[in-house]
N, C-alpha and C positions, 0 to 999 in steps of 0.2 A: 504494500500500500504506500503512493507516494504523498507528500504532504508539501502545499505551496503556502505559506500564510505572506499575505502581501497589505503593509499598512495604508491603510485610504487616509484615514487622518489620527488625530490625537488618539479617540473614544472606540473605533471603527477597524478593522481588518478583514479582508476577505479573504478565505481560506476556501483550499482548492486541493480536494480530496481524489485521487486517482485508485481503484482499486482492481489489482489486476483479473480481467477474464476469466481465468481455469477460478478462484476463488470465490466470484458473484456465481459463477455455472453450479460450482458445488451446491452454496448453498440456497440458491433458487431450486434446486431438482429434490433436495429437503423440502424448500418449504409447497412446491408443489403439490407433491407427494402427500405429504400431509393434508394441504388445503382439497387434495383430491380424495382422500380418506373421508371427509367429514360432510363430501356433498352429496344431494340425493339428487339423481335424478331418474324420471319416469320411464320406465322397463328396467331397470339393472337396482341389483339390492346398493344399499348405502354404501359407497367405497371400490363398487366392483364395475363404474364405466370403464369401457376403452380413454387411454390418455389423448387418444384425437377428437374422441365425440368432446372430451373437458375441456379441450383447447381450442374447440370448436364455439363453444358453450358461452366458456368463463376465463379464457384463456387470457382476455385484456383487463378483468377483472382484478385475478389474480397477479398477474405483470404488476401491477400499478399498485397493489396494495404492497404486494413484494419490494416495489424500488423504494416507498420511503421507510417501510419498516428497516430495511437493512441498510438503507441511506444515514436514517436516526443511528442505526447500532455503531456503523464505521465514524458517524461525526463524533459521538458521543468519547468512543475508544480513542479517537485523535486526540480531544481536550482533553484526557485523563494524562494520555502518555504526554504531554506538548507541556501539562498542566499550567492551563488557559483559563482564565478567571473571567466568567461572561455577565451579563448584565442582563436583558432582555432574552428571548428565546431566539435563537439565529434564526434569519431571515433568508428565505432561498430565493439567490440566483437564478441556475441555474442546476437543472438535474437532467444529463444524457446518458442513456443505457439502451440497448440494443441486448436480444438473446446473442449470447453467443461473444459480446465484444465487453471491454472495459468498462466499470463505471464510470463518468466523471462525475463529481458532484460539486457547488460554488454554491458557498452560503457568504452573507454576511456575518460577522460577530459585533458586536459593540463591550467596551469594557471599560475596566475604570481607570480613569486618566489620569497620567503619572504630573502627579503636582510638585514642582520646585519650590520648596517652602525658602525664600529670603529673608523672612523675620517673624520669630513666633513668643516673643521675649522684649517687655518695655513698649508693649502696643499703645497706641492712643485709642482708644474705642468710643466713637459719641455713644450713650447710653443713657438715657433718659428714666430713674427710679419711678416704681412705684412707692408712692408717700404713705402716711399710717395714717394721716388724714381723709385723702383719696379716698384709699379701702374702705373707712367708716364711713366718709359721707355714700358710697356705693350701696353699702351693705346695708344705710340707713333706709334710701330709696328702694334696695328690694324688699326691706323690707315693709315700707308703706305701700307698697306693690299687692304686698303678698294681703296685707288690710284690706285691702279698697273692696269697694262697695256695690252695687249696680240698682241703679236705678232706671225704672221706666220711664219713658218722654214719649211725647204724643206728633215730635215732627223730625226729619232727618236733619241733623247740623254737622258741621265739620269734624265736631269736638266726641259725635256718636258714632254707634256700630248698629248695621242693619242686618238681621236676618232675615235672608229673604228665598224666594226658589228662581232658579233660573229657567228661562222656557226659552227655545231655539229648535229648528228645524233644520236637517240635512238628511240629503237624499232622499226629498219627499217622507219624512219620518218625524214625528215630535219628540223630543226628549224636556224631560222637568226635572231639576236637580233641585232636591228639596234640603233646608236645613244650612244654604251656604251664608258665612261669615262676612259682609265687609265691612273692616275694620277703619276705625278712625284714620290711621292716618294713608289708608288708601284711598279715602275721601278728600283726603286733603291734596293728596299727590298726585292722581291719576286724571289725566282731563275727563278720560272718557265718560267717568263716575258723576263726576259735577252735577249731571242734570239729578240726581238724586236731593239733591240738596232742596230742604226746603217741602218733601216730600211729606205723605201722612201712610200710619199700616192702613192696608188694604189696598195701596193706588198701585196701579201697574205702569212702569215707564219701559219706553223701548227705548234700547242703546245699542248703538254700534262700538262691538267689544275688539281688541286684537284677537286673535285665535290665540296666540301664548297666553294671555290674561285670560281669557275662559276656561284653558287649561289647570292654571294654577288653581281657579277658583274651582274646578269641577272633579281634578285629581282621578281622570280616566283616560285609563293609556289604549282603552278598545277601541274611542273613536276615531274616526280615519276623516282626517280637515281637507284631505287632498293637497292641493295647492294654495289654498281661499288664507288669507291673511286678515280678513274680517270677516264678521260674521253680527246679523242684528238678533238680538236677545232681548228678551220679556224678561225685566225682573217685578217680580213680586215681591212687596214689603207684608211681612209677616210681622216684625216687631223691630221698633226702635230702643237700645238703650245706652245709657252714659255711664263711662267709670269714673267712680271716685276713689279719688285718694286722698287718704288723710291728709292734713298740714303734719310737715314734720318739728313741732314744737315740746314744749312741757307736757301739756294734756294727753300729745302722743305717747311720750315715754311713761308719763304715769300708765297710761295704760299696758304699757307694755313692761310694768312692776320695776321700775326705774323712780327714783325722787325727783328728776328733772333731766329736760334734755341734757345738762351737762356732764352730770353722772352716767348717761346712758352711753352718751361718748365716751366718757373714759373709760367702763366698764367694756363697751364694745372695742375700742382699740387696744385694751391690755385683752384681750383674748384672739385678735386678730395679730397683733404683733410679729409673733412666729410665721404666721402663712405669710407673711407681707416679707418678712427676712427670706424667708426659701423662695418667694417667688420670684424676687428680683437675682435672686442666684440663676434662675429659669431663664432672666431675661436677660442677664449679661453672660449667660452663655450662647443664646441666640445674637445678642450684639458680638460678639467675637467670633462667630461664625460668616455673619455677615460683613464684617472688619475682611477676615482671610480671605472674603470670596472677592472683593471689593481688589484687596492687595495683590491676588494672585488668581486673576479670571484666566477661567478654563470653559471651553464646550461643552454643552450640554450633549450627553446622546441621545437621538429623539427618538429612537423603537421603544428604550426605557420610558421615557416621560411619556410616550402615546399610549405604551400597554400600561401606565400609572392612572392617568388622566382617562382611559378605558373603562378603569376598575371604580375610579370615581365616580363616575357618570352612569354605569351601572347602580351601584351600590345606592346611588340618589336620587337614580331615573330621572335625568337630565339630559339633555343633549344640546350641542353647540347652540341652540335660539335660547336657550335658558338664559336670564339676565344675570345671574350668577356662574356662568361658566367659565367667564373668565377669568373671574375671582378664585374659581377650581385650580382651573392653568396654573395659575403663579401659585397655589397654595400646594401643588405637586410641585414644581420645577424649584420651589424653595427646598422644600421633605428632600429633592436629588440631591440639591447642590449640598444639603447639610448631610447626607447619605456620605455622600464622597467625600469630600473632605473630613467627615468621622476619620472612613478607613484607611482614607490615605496618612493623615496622623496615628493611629495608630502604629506605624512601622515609623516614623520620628521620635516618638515621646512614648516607648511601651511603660505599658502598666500594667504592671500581675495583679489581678483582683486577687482580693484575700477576705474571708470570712467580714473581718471588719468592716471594708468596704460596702460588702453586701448592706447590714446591719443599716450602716450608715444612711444609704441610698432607700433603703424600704421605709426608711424613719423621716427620709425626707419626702419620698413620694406621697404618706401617709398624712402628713401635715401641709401636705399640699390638698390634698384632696378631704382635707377636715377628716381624716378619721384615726382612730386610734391603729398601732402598729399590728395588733393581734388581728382587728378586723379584716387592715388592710392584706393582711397574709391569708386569710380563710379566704377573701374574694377574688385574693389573685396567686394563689395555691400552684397550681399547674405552669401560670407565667412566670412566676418565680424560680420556677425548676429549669424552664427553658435556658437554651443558648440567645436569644438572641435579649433576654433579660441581661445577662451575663455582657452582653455586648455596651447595654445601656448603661450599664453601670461603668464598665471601661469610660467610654465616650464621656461621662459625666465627670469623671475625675480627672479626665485628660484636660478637657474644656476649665476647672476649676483649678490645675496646674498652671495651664496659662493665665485664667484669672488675677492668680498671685501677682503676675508682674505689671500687670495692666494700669494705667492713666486711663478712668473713665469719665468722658467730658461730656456737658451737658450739648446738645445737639442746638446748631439755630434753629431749625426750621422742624417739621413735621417728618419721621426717619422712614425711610422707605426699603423695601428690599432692593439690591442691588438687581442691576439690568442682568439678565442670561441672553445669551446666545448659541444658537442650533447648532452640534456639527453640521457641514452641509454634506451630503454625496448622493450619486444617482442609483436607483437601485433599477436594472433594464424590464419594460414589460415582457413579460413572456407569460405566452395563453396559457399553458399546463400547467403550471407550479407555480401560478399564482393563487392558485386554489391549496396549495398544499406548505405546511408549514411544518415547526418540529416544539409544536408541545408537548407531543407522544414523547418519553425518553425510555431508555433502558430503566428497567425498578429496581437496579441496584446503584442506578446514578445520583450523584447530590445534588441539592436544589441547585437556582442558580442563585447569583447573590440577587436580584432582585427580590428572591421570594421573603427574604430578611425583613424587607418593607411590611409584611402583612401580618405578622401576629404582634397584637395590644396588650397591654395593661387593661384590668374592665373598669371602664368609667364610675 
């Protein structure tokens, strides 16, 4: 078997597998053999046609099923023996076989991009704290949030929520979504909504909606809009009402078994203190991430970030017209950048986790998320055992290594994530194997490091 790997760019190489003839013949005449074993077909018991009637039959079948099963086996055995660190799942080229001749086979790889660290020691990092003040007055408002009241009102105003049904027609068909939410301040934001205003329960206004906004509003992924970017809808006002929230004062906090709002404060920020310490440990480790990436930009590989930004969009049943999908984008292509620059630090600045560490790390995740350390261990039991817990914990102490040496400056303006940029390269159309890919792998192979991205802590 000959082996070409040839680098496209930084993130990228294409690798160009040759395997010679007598050893794809062997073990195509296996796996025939077999595949001919387990078919039935009509006159001949199961296993016992002639091999011409099968290759009459099923013969292109079987070819094709054969080239990527043992295409996957030969990629697979290259990355082991080459020991090749991949990122997304390789992307196919090109796959040429013939009975009787050579395989070739041309895949892409994508992997993780070798970073020259020039200064990881005496960083300037703008970083913006969270204050103990902040947290309180936050924690103050959810919790007058969590109070507030609802009252009945007899007209729509900007400041109410209307429950209503929606009524619309497509493909000659009525549909009536009963029970939909619209909230305050989609009242306030949205043009379309406007003629609401001013409204009483019982009146029926017709509106012409976006098709994404009746989407949101109707959370059915059965119906089929076509191409129609509008669409006019009945809504029916069913009931109007108004939330209230408390004033946040004295009266508030007596009631909430406080002597006065300034006791309530002080009592609520000496119990918040600790989560406001570890959080900003959170966020000047994400400022020191963003510092490295800002210092030393590197290419993003984009099959990673498409199969990341894939798994998002699934997972939230969205897709590119969602108003928040962009906001996905950058919130994967951020998770990359801080991905790679983990691991590529790790080989500059090792760190042997050790029992304590562990300890440490669970006691801070636990008081991140308010709860005690025992809890935090019963609900995340299984993740704690994992490697890639194990991983989290490295990266955190690495990040807090470099902490030590850090100048952290208050930022002018509003902090942004730094710009990324795509590898670029062309991958050629071809009709047949663009159909075919290599998620399928050998079940003694290891993940690839993408798959590190997907197991949690439970919320």
């Amino acid at each position: 078997m000959q082996t070409d790997i040839k680098p496209i760019n930084e993130v990228c190489s294409e690798i160009t597998v040759v395997i010679e003839a007598e050893k794809v013949a062997e073990a195509y005449k296996k796996y025939f053999n077999k595949k001919a074993q387990e078919l039935e077909i009509p006159g001949f018991r199961k296993g016992k046609a002639p091999q011409n009637l099968i290759e009459k039959l099923h013969g292109t079948e079987i070819k094709e099923d054969f080239e990527i099963k043992f295409a996957v086996d030969a990629l697979f055995q290259v990355i082991k023996e080459k020991d090749l660190n991949y990122l997304a799942s390789p992307q196919l080229k090109a796959l040429d076989w013939n009975i009787g001749s050579d395989m070739k086979l041309t895949v892409i790889l994508e992997h993780i991009p070798k970073i020259e660290w020039k200064q990881l020691e005496n960083l300037k990092v703008p970083f913006r704290p969270i204050t103990l003040a902040d947290a309180v007055e936050n924690f103050l408002h959810d919790l007058a949030m969590e109070q507030h009241t609802v009252q009945d009102v007899d007209t729509v105003e900007e400041d109410t929520r209307v429950e209503c049904t929606l009524i619309f027609a497509l493909k000659d068909k009525e549909y009536r979504y009963n029970r939909i939410m619209i909230h305050s301040y989609e009242l306030k934001n949205i043009p379309e909504l406007k003629e609401l205003i001013g409204k009483k329960i019982g009146d029926q206004v017709l509106l012409t909606l976006p098709i994404e906004l009746l989407k949101d509003f109707i959370q059915d992924d059965t119906l089929d809009f076509g191409n129609e970017t509008q669409i006019n809808v009945t809504v029916e006002i069913n009931a109007i009402t108004r939330i209230l929230i408390p004033e946040i004062d004295d009266e508030f906090a007596k009631d909430m078994d406080f002597e006065n709002l300034e006791d309530m404060r002080a009592k609520i920020g000496k119990e918040l203190s600790l989560r406001v310490e570890h959080s900003n440990y959170e966020a000047q480790n994400n400022a020191i991430i963003d510092k490295l990436f800002k210092d030393h930009p590197f290419k993003i590989p984009p099959m990673t970030l498409k199969s990341m930004i894939d798994d998002y969009s699934a997972s939230l049943q969205i897709d590119e017209k969602h108003p928040l999908y962009s906001y996905y984008v950058n919130e994967a292509a951020h998770y990359l950048v801080r991905y790679l620059i983990l691991d590529s630090l790790k080989d500059k600045i090792p760190i042997e986790v050790t029992e304590d560490m562990i300890n440490e790390y669970i006691e801070h995740r636990a008081i991140l998320r308010n709860s005690s350390v025992v809890g935090y261990k019963e609900k995340n039991e299984d993740y704690i055992k994992s490697d890639n817990f194990l991983n989290e914990v490295q990266s955190y102490f690495i990040l807090r290594k470099i902490a030590e040496t850090c100048t952290f400056t208050e930022p002018s303006g509003e902090t942004e994530y730094p710009a990324y940029e795509l590898a670029q390269y062309e991958i050629e159309d071809e009709e047949e194997p663009e159909e075919k890919d290599y998620q399928e792998k050998p079940e003694e192979q290891e993940e690839s490091s993408e798959d590190n991205f997907q197991e949690k802590e439970e919320e």
